[in-house]
C-alpha positions in Angstrom: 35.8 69.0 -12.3 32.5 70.8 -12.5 34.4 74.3 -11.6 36.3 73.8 -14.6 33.7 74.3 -17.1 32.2 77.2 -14.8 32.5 80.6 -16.8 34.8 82.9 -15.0 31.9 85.4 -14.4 30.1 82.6 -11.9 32.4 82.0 -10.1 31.5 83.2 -6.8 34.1 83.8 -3.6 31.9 81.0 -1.6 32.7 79.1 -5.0 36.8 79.2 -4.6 36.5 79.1 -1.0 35.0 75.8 -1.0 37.8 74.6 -4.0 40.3 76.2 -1.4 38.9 73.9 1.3 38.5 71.3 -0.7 42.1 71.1 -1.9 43.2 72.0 1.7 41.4 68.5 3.4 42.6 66.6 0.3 46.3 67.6 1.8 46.1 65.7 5.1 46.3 62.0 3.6 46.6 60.2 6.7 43.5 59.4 8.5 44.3 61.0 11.7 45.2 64.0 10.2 41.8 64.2 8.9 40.1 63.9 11.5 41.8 66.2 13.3 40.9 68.7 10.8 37.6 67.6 10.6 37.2 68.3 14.6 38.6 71.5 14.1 36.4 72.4 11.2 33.4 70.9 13.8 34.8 73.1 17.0 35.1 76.1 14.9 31.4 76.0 13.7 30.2 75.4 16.9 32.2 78.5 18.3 30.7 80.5 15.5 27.3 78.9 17.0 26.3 77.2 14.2 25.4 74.0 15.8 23.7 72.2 12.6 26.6 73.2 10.9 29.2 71.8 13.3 27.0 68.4 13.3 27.0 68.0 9.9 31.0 68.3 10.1 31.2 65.8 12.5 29.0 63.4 11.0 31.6 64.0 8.1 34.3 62.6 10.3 32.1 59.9 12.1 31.8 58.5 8.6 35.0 59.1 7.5 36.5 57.3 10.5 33.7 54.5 10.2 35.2 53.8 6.3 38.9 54.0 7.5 40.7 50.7 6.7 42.5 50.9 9.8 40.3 50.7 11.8 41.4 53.2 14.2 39.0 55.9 15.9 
């Protein structure tokens, strides 16, 4: 909503690479799907060797699956 009212001129490439991503995760609606891509997103930092990075991702999908209805894991 916020990258809306952004003027053109500040819209960085980091800026619509996160909206890409961001649209991208919000098409996997089922919950395994996600976390899927969430452990890919995690394995991929951790190749790159950003290990704080791939943390943060997976708490991301800890909490994620910890909030899913279902229950499942």
């Amino acid at each position: 909503m916020f990258a809306q009212h952004r003027p053109e001129a500040e819209r960085t490439v980091e800026h619509e690479a996160v909206e890409d991503l961001r649209e991208f995760l919000s098409s996997f609606p089922d919950p395994s799907q996600k976390r899927m891509v969430y452990t890919l997103l995690a394995d991929g930092m951790d190749s790159a060797r950003r290990p704080h990075h791939a943390a943060k991702a997976q708490a991301l999908l800890n909490g994620h699956a910890a909030m899913d209805p279902a229950g499942a894991s």
